[in-house]
C-alpha positions in Angstrom: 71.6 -3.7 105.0 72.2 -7.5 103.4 71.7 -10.4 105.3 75.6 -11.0 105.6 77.4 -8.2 105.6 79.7 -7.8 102.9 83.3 -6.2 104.9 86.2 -4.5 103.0 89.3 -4.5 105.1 91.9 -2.3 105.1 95.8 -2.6 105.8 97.6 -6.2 106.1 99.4 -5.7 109.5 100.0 -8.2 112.4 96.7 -7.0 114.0 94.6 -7.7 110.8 96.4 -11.3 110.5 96.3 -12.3 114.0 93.5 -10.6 115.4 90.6 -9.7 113.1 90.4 -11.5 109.8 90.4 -15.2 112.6 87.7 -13.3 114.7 85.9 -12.5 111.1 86.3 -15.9 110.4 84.6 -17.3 113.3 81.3 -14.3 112.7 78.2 -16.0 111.4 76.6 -13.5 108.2 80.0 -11.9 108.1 82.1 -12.5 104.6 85.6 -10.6 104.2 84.9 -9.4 100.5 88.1 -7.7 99.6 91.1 -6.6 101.3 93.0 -3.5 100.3 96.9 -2.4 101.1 99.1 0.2 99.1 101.4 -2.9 98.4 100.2 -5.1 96.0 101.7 -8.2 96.7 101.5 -8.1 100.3 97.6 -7.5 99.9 97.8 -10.3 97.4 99.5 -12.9 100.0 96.8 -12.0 103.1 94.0 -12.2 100.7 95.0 -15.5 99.1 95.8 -17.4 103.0 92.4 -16.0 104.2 90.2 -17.2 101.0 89.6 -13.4 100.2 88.5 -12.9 97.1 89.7 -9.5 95.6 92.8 -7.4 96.7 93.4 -3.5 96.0 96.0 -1.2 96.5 93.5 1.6 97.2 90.9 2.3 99.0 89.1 4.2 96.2 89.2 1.0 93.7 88.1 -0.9 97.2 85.0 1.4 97.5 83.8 0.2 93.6 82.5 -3.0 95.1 79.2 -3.6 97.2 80.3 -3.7 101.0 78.8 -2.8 103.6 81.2 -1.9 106.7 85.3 -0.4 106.2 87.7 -1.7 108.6 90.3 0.3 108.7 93.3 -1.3 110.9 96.3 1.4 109.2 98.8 3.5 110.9 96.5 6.5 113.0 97.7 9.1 110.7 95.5 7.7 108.2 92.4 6.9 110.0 90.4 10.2 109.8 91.0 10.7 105.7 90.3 6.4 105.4 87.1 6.7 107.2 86.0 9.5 106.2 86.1 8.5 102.1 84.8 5.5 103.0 81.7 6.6 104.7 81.5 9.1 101.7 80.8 5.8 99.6 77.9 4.9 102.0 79.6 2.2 104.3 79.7 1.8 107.4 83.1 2.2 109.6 85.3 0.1 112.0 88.2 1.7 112.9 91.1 0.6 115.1 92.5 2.7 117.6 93.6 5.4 118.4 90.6 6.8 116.4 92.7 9.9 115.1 95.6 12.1 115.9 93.3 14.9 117.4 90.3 15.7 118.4 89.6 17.9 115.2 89.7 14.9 113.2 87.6 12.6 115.5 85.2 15.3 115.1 84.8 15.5 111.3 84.7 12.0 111.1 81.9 12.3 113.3 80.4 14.8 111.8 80.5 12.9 108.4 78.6 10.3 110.3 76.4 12.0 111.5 75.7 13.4 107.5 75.6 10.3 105.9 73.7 8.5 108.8 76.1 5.8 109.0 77.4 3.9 112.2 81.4 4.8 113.2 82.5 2.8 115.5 86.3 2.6 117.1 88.0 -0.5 118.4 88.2 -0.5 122.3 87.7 -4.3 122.8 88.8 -4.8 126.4 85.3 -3.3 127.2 83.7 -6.2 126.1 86.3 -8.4 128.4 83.7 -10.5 130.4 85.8 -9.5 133.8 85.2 -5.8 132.8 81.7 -6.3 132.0 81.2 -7.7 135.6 83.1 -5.2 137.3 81.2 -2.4 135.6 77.9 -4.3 136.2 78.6 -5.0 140.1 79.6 -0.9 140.5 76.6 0.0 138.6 74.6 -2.3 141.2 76.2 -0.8 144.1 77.7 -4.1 145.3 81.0 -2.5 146.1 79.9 0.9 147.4 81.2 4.0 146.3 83.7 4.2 144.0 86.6 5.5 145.5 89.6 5.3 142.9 90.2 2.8 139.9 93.6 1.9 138.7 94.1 0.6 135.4 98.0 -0.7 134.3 98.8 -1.2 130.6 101.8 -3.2 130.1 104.3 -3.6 127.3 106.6 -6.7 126.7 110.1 -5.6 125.4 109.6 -8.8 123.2 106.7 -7.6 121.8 106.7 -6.7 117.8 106.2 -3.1 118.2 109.3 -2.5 120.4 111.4 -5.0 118.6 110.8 -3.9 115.7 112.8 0.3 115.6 111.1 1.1 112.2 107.4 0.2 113.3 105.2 3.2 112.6 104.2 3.2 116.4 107.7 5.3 116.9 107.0 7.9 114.7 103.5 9.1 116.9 103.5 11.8 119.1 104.7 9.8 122.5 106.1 7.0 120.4 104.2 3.5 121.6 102.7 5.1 124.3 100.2 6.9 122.1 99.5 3.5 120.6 98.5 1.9 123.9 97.0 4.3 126.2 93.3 4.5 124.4 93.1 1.3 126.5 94.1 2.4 130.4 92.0 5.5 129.5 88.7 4.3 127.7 88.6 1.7 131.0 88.7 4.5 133.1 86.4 6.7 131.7 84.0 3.1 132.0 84.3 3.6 135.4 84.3 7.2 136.0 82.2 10.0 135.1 83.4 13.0 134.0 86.9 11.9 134.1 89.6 14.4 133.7 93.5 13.6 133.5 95.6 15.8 136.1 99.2 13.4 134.7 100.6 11.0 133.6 103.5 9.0 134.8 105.6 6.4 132.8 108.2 3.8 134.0 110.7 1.5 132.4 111.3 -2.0 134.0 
């Protein structure tokens, strides 16, 4: 693998604006090569504010170039068939999540992976939170003793864009937002506990 790797990135959303073409930015021997969304003028505007250098409307014309790692930050439908093409082409995958609509997909993908020897990797950042890392360091230590029950809330702002926003593709998952968000109350959990099976789930409206 180069020296800097080379990153294609696809889909132009709020989460690839806001979140991680700035944390890209900041990476040393990371460059944004190209950027790639079915509309063309919308791929066109992200890739000329962030100094990227080529735009695509597909992922296939994408793959042409020399790049290292996919990023793949798209509605879940399209995750499994995204990464799976890409790692195909011999790159490596970041994927946002949820990973995939099912676990049939996750595991082709992972099987694919596991073919083509490549790294897949999904986006569950709040593990890397330096107040979860010390948690999970201080249980692993035994500092707090046995580990009783964890509780983990995930919270929603009605302002936020997703719920403000009726035609977001979030609404049309099984769940609605909720299948959006939970990969986050649940891959913290299974941090914390081993072998970790759900028994229900309760929601609430505030």
């Amino acid at each position: 693998m180069a020296s800097t790797l080379k990153i294609g990135l696809v889909g132009t959303g709020n989460i690839v604006r806001h979140r991680h073409l700035p944390a890209f930015k900041k990476m040393k021997d990371v460059k944004v090569s190209a950027i790639c969304d079915k509309q063309e003028s919308i791929a066109r505007g992200v890739a000329e504010q962030f100094g990227i250098r080529h735009h695509h409307t597909r992922l296939s014309d994408m793959l042409k170039e020399e790049l290292d790692i996919i990023d793949i930050c798209t509605p879940p439908q399209t995750h499994a068939s995204l990464a799976i093409e890409a790692m195909e082409a011999a790159c490596h995958v970041l994927v946002e999540k949820p990973m995939a609509m099912n676990i049939k997909e996750v595991d082709e993908m992972f099987r694919v992976s596991k073919r083509k020897h490549l790294k897949l990797c999904v986006i569950h950042q709040n593990l890397f939170n330096p107040a979860v890392q010390e948690a999970r360091r201080r249980v692993e230590k035994n500092f707090v003793g046995d580990l009783i029950s964890v509780d983990v809330g995930t919270f929603v702002r009605r302002d936020n864009y997703m719920c403000l926003n009726g035609e977001h593709w979030c609404h049309k998952l099984p769940g609605g937002i909720f299948f959006e968000i939970l990969p986050h109350p649940i891959y913290l959990l299974q941090a914390f506990s081993k072998g970790i099976e759900p028994t229900c789930v309760l929601t609430r409206e505030a």
